[in-house]
C-alpha positions as CSV (number, residue, x, y, z in Angstrom):
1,X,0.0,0.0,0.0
2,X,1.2,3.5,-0.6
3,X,3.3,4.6,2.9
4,X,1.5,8.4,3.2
5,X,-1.5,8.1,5.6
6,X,-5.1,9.7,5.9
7,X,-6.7,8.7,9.5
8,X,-10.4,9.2,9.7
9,X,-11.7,10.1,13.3
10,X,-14.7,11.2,15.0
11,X,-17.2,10.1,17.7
12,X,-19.7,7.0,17.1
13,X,-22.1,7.3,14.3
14,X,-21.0,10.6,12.3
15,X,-20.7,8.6,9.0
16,X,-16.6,7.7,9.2
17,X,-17.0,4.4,7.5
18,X,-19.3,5.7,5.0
19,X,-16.8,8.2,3.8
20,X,-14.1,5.4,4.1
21,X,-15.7,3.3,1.4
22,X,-16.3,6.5,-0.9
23,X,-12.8,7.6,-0.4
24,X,-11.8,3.9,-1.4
25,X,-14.2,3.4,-4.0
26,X,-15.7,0.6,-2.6
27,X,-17.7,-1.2,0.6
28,X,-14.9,-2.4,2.7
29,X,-15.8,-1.0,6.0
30,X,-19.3,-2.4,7.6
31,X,-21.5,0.6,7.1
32,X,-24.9,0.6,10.2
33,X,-26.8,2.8,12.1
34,X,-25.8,1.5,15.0
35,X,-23.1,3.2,16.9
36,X,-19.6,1.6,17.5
37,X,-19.8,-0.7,14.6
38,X,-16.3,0.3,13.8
39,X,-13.9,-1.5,16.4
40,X,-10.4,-2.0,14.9
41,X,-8.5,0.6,12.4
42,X,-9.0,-0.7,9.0
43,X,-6.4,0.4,6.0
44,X,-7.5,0.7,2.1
45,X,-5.4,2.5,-0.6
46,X,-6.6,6.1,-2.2
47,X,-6.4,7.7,-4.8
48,X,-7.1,11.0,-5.6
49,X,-5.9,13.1,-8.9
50,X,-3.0,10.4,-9.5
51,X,-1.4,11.3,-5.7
52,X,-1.5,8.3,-3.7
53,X,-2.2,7.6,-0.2
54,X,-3.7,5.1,2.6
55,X,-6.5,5.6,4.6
56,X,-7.4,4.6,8.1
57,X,-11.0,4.2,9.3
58,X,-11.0,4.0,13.0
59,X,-13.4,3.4,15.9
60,X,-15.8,6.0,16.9
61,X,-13.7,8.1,20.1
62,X,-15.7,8.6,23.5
63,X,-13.3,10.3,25.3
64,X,-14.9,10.0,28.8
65,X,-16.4,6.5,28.5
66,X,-13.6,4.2,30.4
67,X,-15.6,0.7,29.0
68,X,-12.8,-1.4,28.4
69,X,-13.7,-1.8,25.0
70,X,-14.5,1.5,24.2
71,X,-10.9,2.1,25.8
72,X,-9.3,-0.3,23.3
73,X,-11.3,1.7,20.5
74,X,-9.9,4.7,21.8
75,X,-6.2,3.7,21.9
76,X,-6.7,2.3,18.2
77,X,-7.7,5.8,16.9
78,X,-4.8,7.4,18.9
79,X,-2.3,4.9,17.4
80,X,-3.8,5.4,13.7
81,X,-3.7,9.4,14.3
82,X,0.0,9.0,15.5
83,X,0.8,7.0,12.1
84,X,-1.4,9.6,9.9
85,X,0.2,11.9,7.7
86,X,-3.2,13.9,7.7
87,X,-6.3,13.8,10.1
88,X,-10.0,14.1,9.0
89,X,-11.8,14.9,11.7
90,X,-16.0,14.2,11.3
91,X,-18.7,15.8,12.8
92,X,-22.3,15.0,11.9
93,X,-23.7,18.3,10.7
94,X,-27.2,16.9,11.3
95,X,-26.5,16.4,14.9
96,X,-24.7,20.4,15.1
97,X,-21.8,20.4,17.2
98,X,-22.2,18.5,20.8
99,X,-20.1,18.0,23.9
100,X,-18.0,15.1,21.9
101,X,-17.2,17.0,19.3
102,X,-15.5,19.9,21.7
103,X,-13.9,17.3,23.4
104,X,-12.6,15.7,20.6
105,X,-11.4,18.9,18.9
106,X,-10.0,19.9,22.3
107,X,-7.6,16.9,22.0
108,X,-6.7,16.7,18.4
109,X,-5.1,19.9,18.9
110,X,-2.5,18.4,21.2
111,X,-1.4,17.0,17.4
112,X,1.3,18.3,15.1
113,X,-0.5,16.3,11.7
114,X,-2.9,18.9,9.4
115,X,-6.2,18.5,10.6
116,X,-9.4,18.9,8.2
117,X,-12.5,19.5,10.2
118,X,-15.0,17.7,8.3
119,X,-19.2,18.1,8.4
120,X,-20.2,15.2,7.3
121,X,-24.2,14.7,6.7
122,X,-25.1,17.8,4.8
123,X,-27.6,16.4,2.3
124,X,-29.5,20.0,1.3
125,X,-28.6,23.5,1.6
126,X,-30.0,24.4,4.6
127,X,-28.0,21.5,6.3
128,X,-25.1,23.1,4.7
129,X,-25.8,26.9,5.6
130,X,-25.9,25.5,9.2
131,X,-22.9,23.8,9.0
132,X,-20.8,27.3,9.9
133,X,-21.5,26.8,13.7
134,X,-18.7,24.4,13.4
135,X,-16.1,27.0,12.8
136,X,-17.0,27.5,16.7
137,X,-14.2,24.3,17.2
138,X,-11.3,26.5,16.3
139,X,-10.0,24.2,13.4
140,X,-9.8,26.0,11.0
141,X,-11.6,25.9,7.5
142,X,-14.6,23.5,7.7
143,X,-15.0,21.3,4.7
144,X,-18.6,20.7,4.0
145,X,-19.6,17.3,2.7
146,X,-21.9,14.5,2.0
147,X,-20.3,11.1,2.2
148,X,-23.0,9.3,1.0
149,X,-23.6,11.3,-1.6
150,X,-19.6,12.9,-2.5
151,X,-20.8,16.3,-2.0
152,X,-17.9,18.5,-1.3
153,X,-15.0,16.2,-1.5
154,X,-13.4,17.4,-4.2
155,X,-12.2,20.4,-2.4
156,X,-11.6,18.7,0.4
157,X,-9.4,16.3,-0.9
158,X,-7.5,18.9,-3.1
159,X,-6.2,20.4,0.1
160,X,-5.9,17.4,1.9
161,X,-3.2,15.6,-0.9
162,X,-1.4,19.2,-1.2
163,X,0.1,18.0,2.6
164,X,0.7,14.5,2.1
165,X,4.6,14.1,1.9
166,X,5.6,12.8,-1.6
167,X,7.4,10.8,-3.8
168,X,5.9,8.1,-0.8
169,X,4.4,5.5,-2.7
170,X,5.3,2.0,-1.8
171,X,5.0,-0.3,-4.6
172,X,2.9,-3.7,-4.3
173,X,5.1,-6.5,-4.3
174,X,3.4,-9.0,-6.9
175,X,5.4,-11.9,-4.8
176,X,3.3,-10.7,-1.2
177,X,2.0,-13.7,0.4
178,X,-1.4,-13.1,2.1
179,X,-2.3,-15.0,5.0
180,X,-5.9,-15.0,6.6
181,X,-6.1,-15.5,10.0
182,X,-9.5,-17.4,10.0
183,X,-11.6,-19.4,12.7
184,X,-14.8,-19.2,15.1
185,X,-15.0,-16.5,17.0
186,X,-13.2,-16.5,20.4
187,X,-10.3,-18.8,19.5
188,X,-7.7,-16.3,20.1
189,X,-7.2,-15.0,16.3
190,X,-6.4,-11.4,16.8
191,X,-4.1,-12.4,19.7
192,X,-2.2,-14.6,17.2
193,X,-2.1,-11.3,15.0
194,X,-0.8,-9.2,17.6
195,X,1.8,-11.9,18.7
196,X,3.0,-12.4,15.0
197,X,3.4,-8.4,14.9
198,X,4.6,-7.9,18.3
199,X,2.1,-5.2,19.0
200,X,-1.4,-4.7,19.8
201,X,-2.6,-4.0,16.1
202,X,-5.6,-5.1,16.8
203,X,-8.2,-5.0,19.6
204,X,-7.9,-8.3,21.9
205,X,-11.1,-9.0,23.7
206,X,-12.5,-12.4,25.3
207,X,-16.0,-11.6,23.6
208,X,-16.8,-13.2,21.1
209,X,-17.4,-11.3,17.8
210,X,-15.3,-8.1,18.9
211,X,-13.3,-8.4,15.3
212,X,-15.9,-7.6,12.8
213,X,-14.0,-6.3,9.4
214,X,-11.6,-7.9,7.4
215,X,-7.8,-5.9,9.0
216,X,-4.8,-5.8,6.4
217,X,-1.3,-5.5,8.4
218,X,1.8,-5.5,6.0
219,X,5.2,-7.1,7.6
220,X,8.8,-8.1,6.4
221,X,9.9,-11.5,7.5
222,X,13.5,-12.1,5.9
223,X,12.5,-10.1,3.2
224,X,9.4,-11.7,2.3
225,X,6.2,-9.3,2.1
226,X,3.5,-10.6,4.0
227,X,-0.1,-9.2,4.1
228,X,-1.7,-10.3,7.1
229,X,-5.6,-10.8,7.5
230,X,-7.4,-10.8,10.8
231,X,-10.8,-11.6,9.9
232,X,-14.0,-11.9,12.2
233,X,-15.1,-15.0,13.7
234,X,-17.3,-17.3,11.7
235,X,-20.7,-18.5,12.8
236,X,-23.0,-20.8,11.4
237,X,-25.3,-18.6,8.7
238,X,-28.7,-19.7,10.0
239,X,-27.9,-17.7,13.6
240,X,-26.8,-14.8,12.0
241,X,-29.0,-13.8,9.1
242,X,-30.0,-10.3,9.1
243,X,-27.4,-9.2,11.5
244,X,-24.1,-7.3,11.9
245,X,-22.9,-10.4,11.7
246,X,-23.8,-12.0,8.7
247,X,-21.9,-9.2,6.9
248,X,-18.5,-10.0,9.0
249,X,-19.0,-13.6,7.9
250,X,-19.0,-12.4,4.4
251,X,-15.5,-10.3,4.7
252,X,-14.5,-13.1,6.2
253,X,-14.7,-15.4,2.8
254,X,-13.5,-12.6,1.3
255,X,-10.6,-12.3,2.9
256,X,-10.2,-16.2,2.0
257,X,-11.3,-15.1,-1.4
258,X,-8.2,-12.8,-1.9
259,X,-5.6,-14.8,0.7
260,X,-2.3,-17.1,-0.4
261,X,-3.1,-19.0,2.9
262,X,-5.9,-19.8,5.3
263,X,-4.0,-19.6,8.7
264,X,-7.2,-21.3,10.5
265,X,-7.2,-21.2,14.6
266,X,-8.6,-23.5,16.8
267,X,-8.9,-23.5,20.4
268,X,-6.8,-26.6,21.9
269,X,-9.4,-26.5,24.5
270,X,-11.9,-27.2,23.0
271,X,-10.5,-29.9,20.6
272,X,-12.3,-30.2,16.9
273,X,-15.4,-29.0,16.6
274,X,-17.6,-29.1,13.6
275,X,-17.2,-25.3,13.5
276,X,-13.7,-26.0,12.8
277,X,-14.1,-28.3,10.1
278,X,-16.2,-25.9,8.6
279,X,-14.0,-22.5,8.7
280,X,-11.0,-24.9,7.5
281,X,-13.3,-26.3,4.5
282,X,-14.0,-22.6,3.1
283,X,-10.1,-22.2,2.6
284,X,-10.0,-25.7,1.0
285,X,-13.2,-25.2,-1.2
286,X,-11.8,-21.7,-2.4
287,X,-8.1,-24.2,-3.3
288,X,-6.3,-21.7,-1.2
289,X,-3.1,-23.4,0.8
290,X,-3.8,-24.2,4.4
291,X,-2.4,-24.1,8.0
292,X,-4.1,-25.2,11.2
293,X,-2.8,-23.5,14.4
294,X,-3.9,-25.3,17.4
295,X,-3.9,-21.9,20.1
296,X,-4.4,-22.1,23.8
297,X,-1.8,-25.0,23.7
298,X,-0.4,-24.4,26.9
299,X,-4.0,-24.9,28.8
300,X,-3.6,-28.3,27.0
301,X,0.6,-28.9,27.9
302,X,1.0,-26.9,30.9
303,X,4.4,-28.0,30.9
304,X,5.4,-25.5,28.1
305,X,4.9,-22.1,29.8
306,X,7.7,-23.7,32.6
307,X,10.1,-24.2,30.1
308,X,9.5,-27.8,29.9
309,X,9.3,-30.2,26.3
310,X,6.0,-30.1,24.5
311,X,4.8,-33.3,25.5
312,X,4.8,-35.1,21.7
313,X,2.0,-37.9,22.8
314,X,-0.2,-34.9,23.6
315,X,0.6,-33.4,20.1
316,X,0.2,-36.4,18.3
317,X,-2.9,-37.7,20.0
318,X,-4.8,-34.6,18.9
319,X,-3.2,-34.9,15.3
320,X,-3.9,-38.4,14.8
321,X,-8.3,-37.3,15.6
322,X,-7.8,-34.3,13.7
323,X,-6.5,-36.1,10.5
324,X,-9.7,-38.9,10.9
325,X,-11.8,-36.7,11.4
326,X,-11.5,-33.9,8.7
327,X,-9.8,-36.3,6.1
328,X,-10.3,-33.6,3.0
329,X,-7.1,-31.4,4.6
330,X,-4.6,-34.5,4.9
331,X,-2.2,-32.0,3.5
332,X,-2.2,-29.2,5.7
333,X,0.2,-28.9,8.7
334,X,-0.6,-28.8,12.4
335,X,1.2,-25.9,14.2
336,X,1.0,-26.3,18.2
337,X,1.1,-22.8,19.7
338,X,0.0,-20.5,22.4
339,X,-0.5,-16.7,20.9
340,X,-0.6,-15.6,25.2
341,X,2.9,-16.6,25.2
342,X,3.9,-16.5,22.4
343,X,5.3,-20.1,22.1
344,X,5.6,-21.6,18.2
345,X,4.7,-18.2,16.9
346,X,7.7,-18.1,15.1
347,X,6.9,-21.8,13.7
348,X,3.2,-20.6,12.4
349,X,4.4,-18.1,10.1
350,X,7.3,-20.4,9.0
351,X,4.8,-23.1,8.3
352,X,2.7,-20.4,6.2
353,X,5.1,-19.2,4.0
354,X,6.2,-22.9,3.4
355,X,2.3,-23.8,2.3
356,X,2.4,-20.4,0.2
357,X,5.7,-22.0,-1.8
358,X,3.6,-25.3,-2.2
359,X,0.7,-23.6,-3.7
360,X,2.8,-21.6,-5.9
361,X,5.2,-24.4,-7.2
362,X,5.0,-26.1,-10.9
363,X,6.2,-29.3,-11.9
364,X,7.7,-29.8,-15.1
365,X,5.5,-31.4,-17.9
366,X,8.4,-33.9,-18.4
367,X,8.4,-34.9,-15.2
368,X,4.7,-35.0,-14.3
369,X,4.5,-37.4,-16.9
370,X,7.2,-40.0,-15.8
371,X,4.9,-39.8,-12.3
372,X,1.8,-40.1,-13.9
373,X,3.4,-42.9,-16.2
374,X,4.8,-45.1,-13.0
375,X,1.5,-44.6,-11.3
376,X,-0.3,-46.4,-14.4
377,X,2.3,-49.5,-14.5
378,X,1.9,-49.7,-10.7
379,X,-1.7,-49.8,-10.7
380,X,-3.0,-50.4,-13.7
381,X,-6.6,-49.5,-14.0
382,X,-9.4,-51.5,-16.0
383,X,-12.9,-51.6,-15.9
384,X,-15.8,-53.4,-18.2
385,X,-12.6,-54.7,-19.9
386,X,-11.7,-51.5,-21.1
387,X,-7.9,-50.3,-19.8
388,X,-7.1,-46.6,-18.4
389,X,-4.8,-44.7,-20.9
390,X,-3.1,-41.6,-19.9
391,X,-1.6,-39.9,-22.8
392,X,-0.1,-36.6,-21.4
393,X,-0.6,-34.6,-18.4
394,X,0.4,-30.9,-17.9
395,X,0.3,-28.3,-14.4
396,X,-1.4,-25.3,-16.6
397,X,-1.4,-23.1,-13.7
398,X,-1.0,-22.8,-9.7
399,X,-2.1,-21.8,-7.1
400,X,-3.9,-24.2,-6.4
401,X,-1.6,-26.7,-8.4
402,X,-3.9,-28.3,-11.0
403,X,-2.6,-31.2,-13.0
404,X,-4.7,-31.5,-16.4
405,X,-4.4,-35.5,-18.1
406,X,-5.7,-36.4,-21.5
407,X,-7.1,-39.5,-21.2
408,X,-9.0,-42.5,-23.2
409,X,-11.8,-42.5,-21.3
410,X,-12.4,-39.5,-18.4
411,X,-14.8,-42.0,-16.6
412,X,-12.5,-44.4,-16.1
413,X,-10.8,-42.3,-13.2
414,X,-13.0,-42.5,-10.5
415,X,-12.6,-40.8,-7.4
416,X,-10.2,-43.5,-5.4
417,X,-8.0,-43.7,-8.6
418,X,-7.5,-39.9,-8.6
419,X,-6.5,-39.7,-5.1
420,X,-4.0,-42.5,-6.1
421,X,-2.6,-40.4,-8.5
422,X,-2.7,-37.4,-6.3
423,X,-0.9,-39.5,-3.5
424,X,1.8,-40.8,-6.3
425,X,2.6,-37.1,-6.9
426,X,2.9,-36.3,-3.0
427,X,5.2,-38.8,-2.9
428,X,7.7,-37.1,-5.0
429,X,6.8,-33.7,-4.3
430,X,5.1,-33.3,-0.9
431,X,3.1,-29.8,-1.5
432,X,2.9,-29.7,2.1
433,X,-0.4,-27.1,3.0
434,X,-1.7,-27.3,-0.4
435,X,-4.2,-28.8,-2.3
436,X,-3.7,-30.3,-5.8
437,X,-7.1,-29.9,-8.3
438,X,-6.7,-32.7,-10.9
439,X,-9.0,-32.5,-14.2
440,X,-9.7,-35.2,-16.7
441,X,-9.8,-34.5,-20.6
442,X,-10.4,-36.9,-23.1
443,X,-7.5,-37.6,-25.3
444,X,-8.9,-36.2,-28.2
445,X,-9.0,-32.6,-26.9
446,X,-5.4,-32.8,-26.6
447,X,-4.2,-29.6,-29.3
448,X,-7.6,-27.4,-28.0
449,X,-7.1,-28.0,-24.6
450,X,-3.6,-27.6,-24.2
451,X,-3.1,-24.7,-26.3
């Protein structure tokens, strides 16, 4: 994303997210009339007359509300206004100026980044005639605009690029790998994220549902770029219909939509639920690489928070129920860890990058043929006297890998024969956290097909 920053602040309910996703072009952040929707800082790309430029949306700011929640919110704003190369600060111009609002300006001035006192809401003239009380705050200009609309943001962001610091655009590295931290709710996926980062990115609360957008985090790790998701927590779509959260279920695919990797966390505790099996399948359905992460270990192995050995029968016990019992991921790794302190972190984002290399790797037609060659003279396959033929086999993309063979006959490779031939390939080339699509074509579409 482009380094120069734009934080968006204000109290609950002025209509920040609104005029996040018409800043970005597009619905990112959850957009309700319910107040405090908003939780973590969320982080989109801008553009604006060909200048560059990130924006934050952050929670809405009570200054005098000590909720611990609403105290997490805060300190998220106050870390994305520290960050910002610019501030826009929103006031709902329906509402006039209130008690938050002075309080809020009263603070922001303590800040050395440009502020841009925004009036957000004005929807007809007279809303926008009565939008000069606001110059009551002491911030300056007041920029007079309808987010839902885009009244009044082109002179708004004119001024607001003119103090952006330039030349700061960060190119997008076409080799990032994207992991998506994915799960129920309340398995401890945010405090992986913050352990992975080593800060408190993002808000870390024992209720269940506090994440509720999709949160992008970049980070270097021995030079590889890695985009990292923390999505909400996934609940069954029957219990949620027509609420908040039946839209933070579908960010969540989304963000397994556009990830490398479904990092998905489980709670140790609790042991394999069919919740589980279900977050992990969306990542497999979608053919996106795989990693299970096993948190809250150490309520499992107390030994390991005293500096003792993970205990291996412990480890192995749970990996021998998980692989039984959700047979479709036989591929993907178990990482043991505990995000609270901070034990196999290290080994989770190892094992993800690892998956992301499976997923991306190719074999060579030459050589997928020799396997696929040995596999028929091993196990020949015949049936109503009629003998399997594979002619040719190629890898036409990745990511998933997908093996494409030209055979006699397609329905002559029934399901048990092509996880054979999926197993033969493992055998040679483990693709470790990856699945491998394999498509039948009948011989004769060889030159069409292939070219």
């Amino acid at each position: 994303m482009p380094s120069a920053l734009i934080a968006i602040v204000g109290r609950p309910n002025v209509g920040k997210s609104t005029l996040f996703n018409r800043l970005v072009g597009r619905r990112i952040a959850i957009v309700d009339d319910t107040p405090g929707i908003t939780r973590d800082r969320l982080y989109a790309p801008f553009d604006w007359g060909g200048h560059e430029a990130t924006v934050i949306d952050t929670g809405g700011i009570v200054l005098n509300n000590e909720d611990p929640l609403t105290v997490q919110v805060r300190r998220q704003a106050d870390i994305a206004m520290d960050e910002a190369d610019a501030i826009l600060f929103v006031c709902d111009g329906a509402d006039g100026i209130t008690a938050a609002d002075r309080d809020l300006a009263d603070a922001l001035r303590a800040s050395d980044r440009p502020i841009f006192l925004v009036v957000n809401k004005a929807d007809n003239n007279r809303q926008v005639q009565e939008a000069s009380e606001f110059y009551e705050l002491g911030m300056g200009q007041v920029y007079v605009i309808s987010a839902v609309h885009g009244h009044g943001l082109g002179d708004l962001l004119d001024d607001v690029v003119d103090v952006l610091p330039k030349d700061s655009e960060v190119g997008e590295d076409a080799d990032t790998v994207r992991l998506a931290v994915i799960g129920r709710p309340n398995v401890g996926k945010s405090s992986l994220t913050n352990a992975i980062l080593g800060e408190d990115r993002v808000i870390v609360s024992p209720i269940p549902g506090t994440t509720r957008d999709a949160i992008d985090t970049r980070l270097e790790r021995d030079g590889q770029t890695i985009l990292l998701i923390d999505t909400a927590g996934i609940r069954r779509a029957g219990k949620i219909q027509g609420s908040i959260e039946y839209y933070t279920v579908l960010r969540a695919k989304t963000a397994i939509d556009r990830c490398t990797v479904g990092v998905t966390v489980l709670d140790g505790l609790d042991g394999i639920t069919d919740g589980d099996k279900r977050v992990a399948g969306f990542a497999h359905e979608a053919g996106k690489a795989s990693v299970i992460v096993i948190n809250k270990w150490d309520l499992v192995d107390e030994g390991i928070i005293r500096g003792k050995r993970p205990d291996k029968a412990l480890m192995e016990e749970f990996t021998f129920n998980f692989r039984k019992q959700v047979p479709f991921l036989s591929y993907a790794p178990l990482v043991f860890c505990s995000a609270q302190h901070r034990f196999s972190v290290s080994e989770v984002i190892d094992t993800a990058l690892s998956a992301a290399s499976s997923h991306a790797l190719r074999i060579s037609t030459s050589e997928l043929n020799r396997i696929m060659r040995d596999a028929v003279i091993a196990h020949p396959r015949m049936e109503r006297g009629k003998h399997l033929k594979i002619y040719y086999a190629t890898m036409p993309r990745v990511q998933p890998p997908t093996v494409l063979i030209f055979v006699n006959d397609p329905e002559l490779i029934h399901f048990s024969y092509e996880r054979y031939l999926e197993n033969r390939i493992r055998a040679v080339y483990p693709f470790e956290g990856t699945p491998i699509v394999i498509r039948t074509r009948k011989a004769e579409n060889i030159e069409r097909e292939a070219g």
